[in-house]
C-alpha positions in Angstrom: -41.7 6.5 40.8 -40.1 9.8 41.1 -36.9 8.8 41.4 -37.4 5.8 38.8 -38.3 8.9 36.4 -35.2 10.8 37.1 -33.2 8.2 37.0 -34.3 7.2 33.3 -33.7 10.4 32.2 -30.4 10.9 33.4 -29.5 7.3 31.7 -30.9 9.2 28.4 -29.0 12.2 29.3 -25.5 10.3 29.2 -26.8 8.5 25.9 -27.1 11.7 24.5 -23.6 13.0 26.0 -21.7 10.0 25.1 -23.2 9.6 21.7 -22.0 13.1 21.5 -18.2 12.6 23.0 -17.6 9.0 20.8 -18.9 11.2 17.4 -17.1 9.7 14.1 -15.7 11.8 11.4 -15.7 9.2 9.0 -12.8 9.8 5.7 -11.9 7.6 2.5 -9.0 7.1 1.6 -8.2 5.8 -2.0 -5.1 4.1 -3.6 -4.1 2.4 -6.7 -1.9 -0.7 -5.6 -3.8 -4.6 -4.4 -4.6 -5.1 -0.9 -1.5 -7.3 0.3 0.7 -4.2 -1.3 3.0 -3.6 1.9 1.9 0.1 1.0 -1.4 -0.9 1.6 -1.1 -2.9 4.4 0.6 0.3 6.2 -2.1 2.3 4.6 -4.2 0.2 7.0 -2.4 0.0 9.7 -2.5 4.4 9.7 -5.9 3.8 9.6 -6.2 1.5 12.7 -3.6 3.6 14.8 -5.5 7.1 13.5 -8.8 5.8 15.2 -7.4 4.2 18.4 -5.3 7.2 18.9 -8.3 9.7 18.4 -10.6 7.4 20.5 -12.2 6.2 17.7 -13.1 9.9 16.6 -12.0 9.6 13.2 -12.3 6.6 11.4 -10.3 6.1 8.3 -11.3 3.8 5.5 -8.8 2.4 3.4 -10.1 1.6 -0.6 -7.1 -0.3 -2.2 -6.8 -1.6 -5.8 -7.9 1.7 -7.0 -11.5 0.5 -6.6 -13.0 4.0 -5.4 -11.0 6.6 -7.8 -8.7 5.5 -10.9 -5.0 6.2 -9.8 -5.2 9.5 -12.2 -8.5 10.6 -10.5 -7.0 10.3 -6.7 -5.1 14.2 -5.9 -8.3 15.8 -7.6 -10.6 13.8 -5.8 -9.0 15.1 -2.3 -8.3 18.2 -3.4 -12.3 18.3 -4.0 -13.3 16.8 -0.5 -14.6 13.8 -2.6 -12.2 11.9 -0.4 -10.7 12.9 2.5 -7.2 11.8 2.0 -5.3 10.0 -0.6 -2.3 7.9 -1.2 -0.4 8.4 -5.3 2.7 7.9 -6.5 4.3 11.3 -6.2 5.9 11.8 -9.6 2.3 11.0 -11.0 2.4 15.1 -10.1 5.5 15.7 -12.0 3.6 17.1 -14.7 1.9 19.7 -13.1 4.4 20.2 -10.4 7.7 19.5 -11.9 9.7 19.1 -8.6 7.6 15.8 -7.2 9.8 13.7 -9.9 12.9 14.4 -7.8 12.7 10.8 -6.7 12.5 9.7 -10.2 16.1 11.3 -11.5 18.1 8.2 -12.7 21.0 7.3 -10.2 20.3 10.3 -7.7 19.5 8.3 -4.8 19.8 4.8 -5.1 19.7 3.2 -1.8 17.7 3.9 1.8 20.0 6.3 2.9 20.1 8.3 0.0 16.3 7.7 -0.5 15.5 9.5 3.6 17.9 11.8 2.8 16.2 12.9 -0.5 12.6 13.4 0.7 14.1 15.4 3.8 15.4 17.9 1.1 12.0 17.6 -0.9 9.4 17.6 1.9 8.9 21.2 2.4 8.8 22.5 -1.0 6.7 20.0 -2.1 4.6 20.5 0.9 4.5 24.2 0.0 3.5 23.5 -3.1 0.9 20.8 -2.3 -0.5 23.4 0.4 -1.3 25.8 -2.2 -3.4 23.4 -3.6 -5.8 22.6 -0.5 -3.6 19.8 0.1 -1.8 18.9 3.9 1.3 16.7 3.1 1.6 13.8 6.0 4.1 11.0 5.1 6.0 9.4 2.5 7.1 5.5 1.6 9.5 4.3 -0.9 9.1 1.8 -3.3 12.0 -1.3 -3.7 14.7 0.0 -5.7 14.2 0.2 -9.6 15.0 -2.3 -12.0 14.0 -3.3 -15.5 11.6 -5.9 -17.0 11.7 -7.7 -20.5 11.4 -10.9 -21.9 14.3 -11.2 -23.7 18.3 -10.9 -22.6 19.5 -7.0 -22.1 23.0 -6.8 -22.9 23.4 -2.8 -23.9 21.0 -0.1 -24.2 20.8 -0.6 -27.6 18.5 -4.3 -27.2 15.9 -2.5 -25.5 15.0 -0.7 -29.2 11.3 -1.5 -30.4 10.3 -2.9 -27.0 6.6 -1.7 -26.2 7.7 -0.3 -22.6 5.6 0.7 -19.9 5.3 4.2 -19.0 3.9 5.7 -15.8 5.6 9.5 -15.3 7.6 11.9 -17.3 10.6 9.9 -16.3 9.8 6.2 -18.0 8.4 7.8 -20.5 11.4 9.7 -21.7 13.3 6.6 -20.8 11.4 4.8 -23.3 12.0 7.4 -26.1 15.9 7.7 -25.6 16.5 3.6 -25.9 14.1 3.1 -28.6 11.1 1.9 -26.8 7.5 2.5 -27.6 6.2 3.8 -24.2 2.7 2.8 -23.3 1.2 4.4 -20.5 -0.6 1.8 -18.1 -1.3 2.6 -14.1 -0.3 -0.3 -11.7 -3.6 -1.5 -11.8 -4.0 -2.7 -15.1 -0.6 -3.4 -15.6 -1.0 -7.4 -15.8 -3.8 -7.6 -18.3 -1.3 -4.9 -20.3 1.2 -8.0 -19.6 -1.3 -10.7 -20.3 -2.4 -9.4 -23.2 1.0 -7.8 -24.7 0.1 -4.6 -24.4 3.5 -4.4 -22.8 6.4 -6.4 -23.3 8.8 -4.3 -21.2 8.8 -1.9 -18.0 11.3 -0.4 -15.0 9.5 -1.1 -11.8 10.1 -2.3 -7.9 10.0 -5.9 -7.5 7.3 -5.1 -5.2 5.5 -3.9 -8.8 6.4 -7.8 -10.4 5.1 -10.0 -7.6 2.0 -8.3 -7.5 1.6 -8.8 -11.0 2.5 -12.2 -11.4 4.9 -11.1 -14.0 7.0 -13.9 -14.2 3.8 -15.5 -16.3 4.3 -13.0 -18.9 8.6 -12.3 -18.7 11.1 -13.9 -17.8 14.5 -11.3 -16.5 14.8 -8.7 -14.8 18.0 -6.6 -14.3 18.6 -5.1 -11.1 19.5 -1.7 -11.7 18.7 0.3 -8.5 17.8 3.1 -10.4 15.5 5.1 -8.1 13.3 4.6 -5.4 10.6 7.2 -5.8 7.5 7.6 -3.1 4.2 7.2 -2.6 2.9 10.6 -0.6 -0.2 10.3 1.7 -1.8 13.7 1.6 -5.3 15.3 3.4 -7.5 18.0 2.4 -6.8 20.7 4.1 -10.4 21.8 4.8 -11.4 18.1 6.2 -8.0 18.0 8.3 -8.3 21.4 9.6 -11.9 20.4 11.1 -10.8 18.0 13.3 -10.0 19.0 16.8 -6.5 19.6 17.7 -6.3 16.1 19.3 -7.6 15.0 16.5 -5.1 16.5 14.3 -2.3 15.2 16.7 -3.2 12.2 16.4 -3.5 12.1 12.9 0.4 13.4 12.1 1.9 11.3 15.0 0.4 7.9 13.4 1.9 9.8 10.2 5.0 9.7 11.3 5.0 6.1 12.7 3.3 4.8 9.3 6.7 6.8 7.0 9.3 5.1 9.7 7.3 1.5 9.3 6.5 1.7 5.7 9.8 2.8 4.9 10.9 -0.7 6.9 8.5 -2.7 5.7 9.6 -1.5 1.7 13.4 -2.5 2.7 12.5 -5.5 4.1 10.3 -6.4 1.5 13.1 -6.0 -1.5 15.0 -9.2 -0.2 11.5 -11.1 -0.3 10.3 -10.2 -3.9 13.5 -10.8 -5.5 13.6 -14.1 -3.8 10.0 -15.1 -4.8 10.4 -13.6 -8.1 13.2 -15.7 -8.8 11.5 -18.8 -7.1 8.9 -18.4 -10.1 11.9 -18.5 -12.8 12.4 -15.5 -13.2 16.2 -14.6 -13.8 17.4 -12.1 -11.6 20.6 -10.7 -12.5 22.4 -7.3 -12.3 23.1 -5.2 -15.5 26.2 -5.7 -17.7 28.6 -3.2 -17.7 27.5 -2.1 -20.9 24.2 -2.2 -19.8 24.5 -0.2 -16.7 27.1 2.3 -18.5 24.3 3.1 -21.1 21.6 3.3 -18.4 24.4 5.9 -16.1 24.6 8.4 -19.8 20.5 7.9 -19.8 20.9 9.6 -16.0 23.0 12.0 -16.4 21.2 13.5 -19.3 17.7 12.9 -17.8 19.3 14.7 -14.0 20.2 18.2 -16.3 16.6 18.1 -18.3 15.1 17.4 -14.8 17.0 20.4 -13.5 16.3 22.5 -16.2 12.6 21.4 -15.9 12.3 22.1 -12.1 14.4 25.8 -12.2 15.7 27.3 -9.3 12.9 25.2 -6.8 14.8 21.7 -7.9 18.1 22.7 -7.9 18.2 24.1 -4.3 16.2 20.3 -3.6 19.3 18.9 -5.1 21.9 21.0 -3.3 20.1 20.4 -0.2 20.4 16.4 -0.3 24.0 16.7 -1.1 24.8 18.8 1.7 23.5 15.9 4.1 
């Protein structure tokens, strides 16, 4: 009986001790695009490596769709420890922190290489910045390359006057007032009742940003015009990150950095596919005239030197920095 006894309560003991050692920090972790998104895929697939990594220490849940916090609500909601972490497009912060629309300047970076190249440049200030704000930077993803929606042939800038054109940053927007377009601002997730309904007739998007829409029920061309290919950053509360235990924390910026180097695949493998489906659907995939593009090059050049002046000293070292590379 004696030893019956002692046994049991050495079985409850290592209960108690390995409850204690397999302990969960649980986090949320909102976003604003559907679930088959290739952002939110990788969004889950952070999740999973975060958790076998840490030994299922921290588990990270993934709310896509915007479904937990509206796109607009997501950096104060982290910053706030009403999530943990977050995922929003960065130059949704333009307006408030004027260098996170450096991916957005018309025609600066325009393909993968350029796109690495440019967030190298950007990652520290912005992190700087972002840490100021209770927030820990740990990986960025770009989107497909830019391109433009309508429902009608584009021939010259000039066609694209009166077109009720979706907005979504500084940038669109002030795209939209220098052709002549009424800018509308709708978030990606109710951009295809905007389409459905009319709301919108026009945007500039990835053709990641059409298939998930289904926009080839509402439009019908899209010109390929390459004209950015801006990021989604994933960022942590500072507070909540900085409670973890340094394995923890390890394990949490080394599935960081495997989740930017896939994503940033998984988005260039991705173009080929959506262009292909898109234009499956009918939609008519074409590049932009030369009239067309030459109108949207003066749009880029004029929109890089506000941008500058916008940004100060901060954005033009950003920019002299990705040159130099």
């Amino acid at each position: 009986m004696i030893r019956f006894a002692w046994a049991a309560s050495a079985a409850v003991i290592g209960l108690v001790v390995g409850g204690a050692a397999v302990a969960q920090t649980k986090w949320d972790l909102p976003a604003g695009y559907p679930p088959g998104n290739f952002h939110s895929k990788n969004l889950v697939e952070f999740a999973d490596d975060v958790k076998k990594e840490s030994g299922g220490k921290l588990v990270i849940t993934v709310h896509a769709g915007a479904s937990l916090f509206k796109v607009p609500e997501i950096k104060r909601a982290v910053q706030t420890g009403q999530a943990q972490i977050g995922e929003l497009l960065m130059s949704n912060m333009e307006n408030e922190i004027a260098i996170c629309g450096i991916d957005t300047v018309p025609f600066l970076a325009t393909s993968y290489a350029d796109s690495k190249k440019l967030w190298a440049a950007a990652k520290g200030p912005i992190s700087k910045v972002l840490g100021g704000q209770g927030l820990t930077v740990l990986y960025a993803v770009p989107w497909p390359p830019q391109g433009i929606y309508a429902k009608k042939d584009l021939n010259t800038i000039e066609d694209m006057k009166g077109l009720k054109f979706r907005a979504y940053n500084p940038a669109t927007s002030r795209i939209a007032e220098l052709v002549g377009a009424q800018p509308v601002t709708i978030q990606a997730a109710e951009l295809a009742q905007a389409l459905s309904t009319g709301v919108v007739n026009s945007f500039i998007s990835s053709g990641s940003t059409g298939y998930d829409t289904k926009v080839w029920e509402s439009l019908s061309h899209f010109y390929d015009t390459q004209a950015w290919l801006p990021h989604n950053v994933i960022f942590a509360n500072t507070d909540a990150f900085k409670k973890l235990d340094a394995a923890t924390q390890k394990a949490v910026m080394d599935a960081a950095a495997r989740a930017e180097e896939r994503g940033r695949k998984a988005s260039e493998d991705a173009t080929g596919f959506y262009y292909k489906e898109l234009a499956a659907k009918g939609m008519k995939i074409q590049p932009p005239s030369p009239a067309l593009a030459a109108g949207f090059k003066k749009i880029g050049d004029q929109l890089t030197a506000e941008w500058i002046k916008k940004a100060g000293a901060d954005g033009q070292a950003i920019v002299d920095a990705y040159k130099k590379m």
